[in-house]
C-alpha positions as a printed NumPy array, in Angstrom:
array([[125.602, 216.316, 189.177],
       [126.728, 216.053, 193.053],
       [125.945, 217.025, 195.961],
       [128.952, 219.852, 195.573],
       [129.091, 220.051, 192.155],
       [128.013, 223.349, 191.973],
       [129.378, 225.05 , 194.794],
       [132.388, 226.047, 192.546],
       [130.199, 228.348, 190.523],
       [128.343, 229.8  , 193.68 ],
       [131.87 , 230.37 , 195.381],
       [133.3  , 231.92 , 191.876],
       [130.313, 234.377, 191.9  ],
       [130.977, 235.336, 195.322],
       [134.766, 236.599, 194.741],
       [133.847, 238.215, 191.881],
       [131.721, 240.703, 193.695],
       [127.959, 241.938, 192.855],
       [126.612, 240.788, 189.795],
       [123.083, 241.278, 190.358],
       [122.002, 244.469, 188.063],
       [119.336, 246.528, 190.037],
       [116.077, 246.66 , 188.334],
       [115.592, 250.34 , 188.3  ],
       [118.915, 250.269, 186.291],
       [118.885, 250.373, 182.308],
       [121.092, 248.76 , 180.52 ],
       [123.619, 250.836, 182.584],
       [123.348, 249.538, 185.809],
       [124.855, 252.521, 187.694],
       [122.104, 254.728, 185.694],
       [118.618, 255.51 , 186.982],
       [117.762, 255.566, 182.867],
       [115.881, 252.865, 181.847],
       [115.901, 250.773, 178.36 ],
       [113.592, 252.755, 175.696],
       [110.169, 250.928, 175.431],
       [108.589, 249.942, 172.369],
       [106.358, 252.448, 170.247],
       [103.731, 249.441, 170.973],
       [103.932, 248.818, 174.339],
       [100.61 , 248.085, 176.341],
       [100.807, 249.653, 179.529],
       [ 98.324, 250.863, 181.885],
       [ 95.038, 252.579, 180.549],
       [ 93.583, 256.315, 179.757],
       [ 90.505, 257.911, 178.864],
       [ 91.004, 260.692, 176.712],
       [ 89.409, 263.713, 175.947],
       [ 88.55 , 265.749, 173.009],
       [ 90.388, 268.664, 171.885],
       [ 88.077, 270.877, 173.872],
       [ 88.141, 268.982, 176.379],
       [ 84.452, 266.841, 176.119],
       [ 84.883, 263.274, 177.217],
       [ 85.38 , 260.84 , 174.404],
       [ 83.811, 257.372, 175.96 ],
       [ 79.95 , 257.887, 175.338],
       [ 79.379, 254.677, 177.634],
       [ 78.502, 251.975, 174.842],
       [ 80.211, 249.238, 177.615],
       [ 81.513, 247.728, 174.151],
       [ 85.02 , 247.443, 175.608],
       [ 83.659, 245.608, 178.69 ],
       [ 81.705, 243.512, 176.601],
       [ 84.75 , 241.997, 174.08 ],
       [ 87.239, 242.489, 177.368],
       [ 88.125, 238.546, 178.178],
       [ 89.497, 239.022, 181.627],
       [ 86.378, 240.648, 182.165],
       [ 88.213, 243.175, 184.017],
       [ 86.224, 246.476, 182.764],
       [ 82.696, 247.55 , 184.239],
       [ 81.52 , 250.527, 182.528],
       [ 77.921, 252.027, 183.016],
       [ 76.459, 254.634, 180.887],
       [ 74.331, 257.481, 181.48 ],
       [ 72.038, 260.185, 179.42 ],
       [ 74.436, 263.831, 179.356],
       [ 72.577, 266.505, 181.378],
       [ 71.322, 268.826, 178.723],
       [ 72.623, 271.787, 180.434],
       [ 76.159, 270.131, 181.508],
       [ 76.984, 267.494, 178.678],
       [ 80.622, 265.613, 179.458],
       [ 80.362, 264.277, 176.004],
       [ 79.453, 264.842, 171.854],
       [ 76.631, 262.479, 172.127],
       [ 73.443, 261.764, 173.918],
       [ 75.412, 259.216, 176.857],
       [ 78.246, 259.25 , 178.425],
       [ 80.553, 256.56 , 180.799],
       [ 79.079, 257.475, 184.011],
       [ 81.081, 254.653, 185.458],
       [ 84.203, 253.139, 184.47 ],
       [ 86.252, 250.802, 186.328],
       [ 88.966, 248.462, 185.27 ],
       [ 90.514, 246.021, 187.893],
       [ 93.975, 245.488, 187.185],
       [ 94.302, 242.13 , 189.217],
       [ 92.787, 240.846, 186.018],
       [ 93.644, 242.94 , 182.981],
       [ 95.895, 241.062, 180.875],
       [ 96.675, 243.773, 178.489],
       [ 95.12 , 242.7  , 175.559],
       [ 94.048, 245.546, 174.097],
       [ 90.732, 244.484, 173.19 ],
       [ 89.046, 247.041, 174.928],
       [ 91.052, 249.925, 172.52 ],
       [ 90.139, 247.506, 169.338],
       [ 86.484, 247.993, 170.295],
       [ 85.8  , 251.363, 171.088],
       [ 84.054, 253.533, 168.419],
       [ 85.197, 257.088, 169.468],
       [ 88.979, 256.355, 170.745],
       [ 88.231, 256.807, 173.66 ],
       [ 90.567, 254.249, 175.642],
       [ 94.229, 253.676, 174.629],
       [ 96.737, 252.09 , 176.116],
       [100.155, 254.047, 177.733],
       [103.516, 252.487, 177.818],
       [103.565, 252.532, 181.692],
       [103.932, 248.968, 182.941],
       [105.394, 249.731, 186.136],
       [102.449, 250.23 , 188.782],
       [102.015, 248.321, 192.288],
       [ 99.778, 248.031, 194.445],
       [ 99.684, 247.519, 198.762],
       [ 96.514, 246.836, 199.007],
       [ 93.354, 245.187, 196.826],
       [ 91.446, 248.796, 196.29 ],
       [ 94.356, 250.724, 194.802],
       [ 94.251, 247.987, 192.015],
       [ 90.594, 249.056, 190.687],
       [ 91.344, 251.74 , 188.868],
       [ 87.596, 254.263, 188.959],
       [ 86.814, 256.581, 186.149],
       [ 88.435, 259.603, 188.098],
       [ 91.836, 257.977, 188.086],
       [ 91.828, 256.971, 184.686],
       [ 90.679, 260.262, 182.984],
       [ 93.227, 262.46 , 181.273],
       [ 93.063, 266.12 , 183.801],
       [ 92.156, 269.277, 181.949],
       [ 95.735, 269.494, 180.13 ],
       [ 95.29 , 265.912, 178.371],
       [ 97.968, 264.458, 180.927],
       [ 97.451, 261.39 , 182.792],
       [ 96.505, 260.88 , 186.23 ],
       [ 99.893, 259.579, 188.054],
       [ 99.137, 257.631, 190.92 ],
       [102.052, 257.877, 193.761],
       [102.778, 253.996, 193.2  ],
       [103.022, 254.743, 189.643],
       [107.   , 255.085, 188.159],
       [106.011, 257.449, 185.057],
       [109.167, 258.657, 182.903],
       [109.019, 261.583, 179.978],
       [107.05 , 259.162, 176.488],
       [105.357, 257.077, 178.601],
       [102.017, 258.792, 178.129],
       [102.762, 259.004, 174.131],
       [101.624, 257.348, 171.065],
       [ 99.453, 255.102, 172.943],
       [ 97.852, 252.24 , 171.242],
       [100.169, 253.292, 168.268],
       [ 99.307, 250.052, 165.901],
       [ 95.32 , 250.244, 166.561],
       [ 94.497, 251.596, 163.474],
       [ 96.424, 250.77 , 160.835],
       [ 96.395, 246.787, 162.031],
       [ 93.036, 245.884, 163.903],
       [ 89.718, 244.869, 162.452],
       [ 88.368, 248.093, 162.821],
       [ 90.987, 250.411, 161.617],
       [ 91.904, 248.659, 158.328],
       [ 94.989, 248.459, 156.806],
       [ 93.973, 250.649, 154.262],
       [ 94.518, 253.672, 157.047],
       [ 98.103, 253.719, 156.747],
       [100.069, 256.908, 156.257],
       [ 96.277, 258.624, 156.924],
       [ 95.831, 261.163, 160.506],
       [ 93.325, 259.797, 163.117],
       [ 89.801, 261.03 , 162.658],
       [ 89.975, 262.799, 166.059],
       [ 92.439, 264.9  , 168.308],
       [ 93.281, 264.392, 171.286],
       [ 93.593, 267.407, 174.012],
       [ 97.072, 267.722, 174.875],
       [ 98.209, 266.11 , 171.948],
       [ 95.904, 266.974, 168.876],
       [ 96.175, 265.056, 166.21 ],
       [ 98.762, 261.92 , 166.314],
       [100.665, 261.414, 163.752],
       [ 99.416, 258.459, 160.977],
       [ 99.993, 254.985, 161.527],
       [103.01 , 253.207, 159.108],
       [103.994, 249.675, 158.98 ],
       [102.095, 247.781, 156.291],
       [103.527, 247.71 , 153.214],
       [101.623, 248.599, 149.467],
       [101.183, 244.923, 148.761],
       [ 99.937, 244.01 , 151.805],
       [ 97.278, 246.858, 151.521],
       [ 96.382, 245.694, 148.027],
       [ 95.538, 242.133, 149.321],
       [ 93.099, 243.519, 151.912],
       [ 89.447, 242.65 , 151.679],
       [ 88.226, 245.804, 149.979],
       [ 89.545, 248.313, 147.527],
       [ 91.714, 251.326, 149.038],
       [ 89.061, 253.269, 147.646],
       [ 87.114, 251.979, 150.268],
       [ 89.412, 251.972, 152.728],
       [ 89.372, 255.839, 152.181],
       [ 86.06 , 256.097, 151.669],
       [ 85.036, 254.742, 155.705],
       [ 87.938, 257.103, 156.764],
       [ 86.364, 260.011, 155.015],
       [ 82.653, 258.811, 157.241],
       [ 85.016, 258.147, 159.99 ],
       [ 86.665, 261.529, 159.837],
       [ 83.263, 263.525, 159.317],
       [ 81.981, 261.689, 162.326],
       [ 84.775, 261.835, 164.422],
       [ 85.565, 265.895, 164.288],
       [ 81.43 , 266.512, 164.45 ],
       [ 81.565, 264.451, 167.515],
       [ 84.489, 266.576, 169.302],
       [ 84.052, 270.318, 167.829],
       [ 80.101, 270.005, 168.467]])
C-alpha cells in the first residue's frame, strides 16, 4: 500500500460523522444501559457473611496460598471469646488483595472451605493512585445488610453484586459435579440461600470419579458443617 493509499478511508470516515460508540454506551450508543454480563463473570472480590451476620473467612490463608499472582495476603487470628467475628476458633484478621496483580482467576473462591470469598460481576473499577488499588479487609467486607462496599471509583449497576462465583460448585475440584441442581451448604446474609448450580448434564455426572451417592453423601457433611458453622 502507498503512502496515500489510505487516506480515502480516513477522509470517508470523516464525512460520515462520529462513529466512535462511547464506552459507557451499551449496545445502544445513545443509552447509559450497558450490555447484560454473564451469570459467570469474575469481577472484583467480596467477603461475605453468614446469615446472622458472623464473618465467613476463618483466616486459613488457603486462598493466598493457591492465588498465582500472589496478589492476596491474609493473616489469621484466634476470635476473642467474648466478641467472636466468626463460627470457628480464627478468623481473617487481615485481608488484603492488590488488584495491580489479581488476574481474576478465581482460585482463591476454588480454595476456600467456608465460601467465604466470591467473585462479583463488577469489572469496572480504577484507580488514581497505587493505594486505592489494595483493596484492605474493611473495603472488601459485605456491610451489615450483605451489600458490598462501593468504592466512589467503582461503576456498580443493579446484578452486579449477584450470583457471584455462580459455576464454583457445580464445576471446580472441590464442589463436584455431583452438586448440581443441590442448594449451597450455607446462606449468605442479604441473600440466603442461592439458588443450585445447573449446567452439567446426567451423563457427564455419571462419568465423574465417584458414585452420586457420594457426591451426596460429602454434600450432606458439607451441609451439616456448613449451617453448624453459621447458626452457632
Amino acid at each position: 500500500m502507498g503512502y496515500l493509499d489510505g487516506f480515502p478511508v480516513t477522509f470517508k470516515k470523516i464525512f460520515e460523522g462520529v462513529t466512535t460508540r462511547q464506552y459507557r454506551g451499551g449496545r445502544d450508543a445513545t443509552t447509559e444501559d450497558k450490555a447484560p454480563k454473564p451469570e459467570r463473570l469474575h469481577g472484583r472480590h467480596v467477603l461475605n457473611r453468614y446469615e446472622d451476620g458472623m464473618e465467613k473467612c476463618i483466616g486459613c490463608e488457603l486462598c493466598a496460598g493457591v492465588c498465582p499472582a500472589k496478589c492476596i495476603y491474609v493473616r489469621g487470628a484466634d476470635n476473642p471469646p467474648d466478641d467472636p467475628k466468626s463460627p470457628g476458633e480464627r478468623y481473617g484478621y487481615v485481608y488484603e488483595i492488590n488488584y495491580l496483580r489479581c488476574i481474576h482467576c478465581d482460585l482463591c473462591v476454588e480454595a476456600c472451605p467456608t465460601e467465604a470469598i466470591t467473585e462479583t460481576k463488577l469489572f469496572e473499577f480504577s484507580f488514581t493512585n497505587r493505594d486505592d488499588a489494595i483493596y484492605t479487609k474493611d473495603e472488601l467486607l459485605v456491610g451489615d445488610d450483605g451489600m458490598p462496599q462501593h468504592m466512589p471509583w467503582e461503576d456498580w449497576r443493579p446484578g452486579e453484586d449477584e450470583f457471584t462465583s455462580g459455576w464454583m460448585r457445580a464445576t471446580a475440584p472441590g464442589g463436584k459435579a455431583a452438586f448440581e441442581g443441590k442448594v449451597g451448604w450455607s446462606g449468605e446474609l442479604g441473600y440466603g440461600v442461592r439458588a443450585p448450580e445447573a449446567g452439567q448434564t446426567a451423563v457427564e455426572i455419571e462419568g465423574t470419579e465417584g458414585s452420586s451417592s457420594s457426591g451426596d453423601h460429602d454434600h450432606d457433611h458439607d451441609d451439616s458443617h456448613g449451617h453448624g458453622g453459621g447458626h452457632h
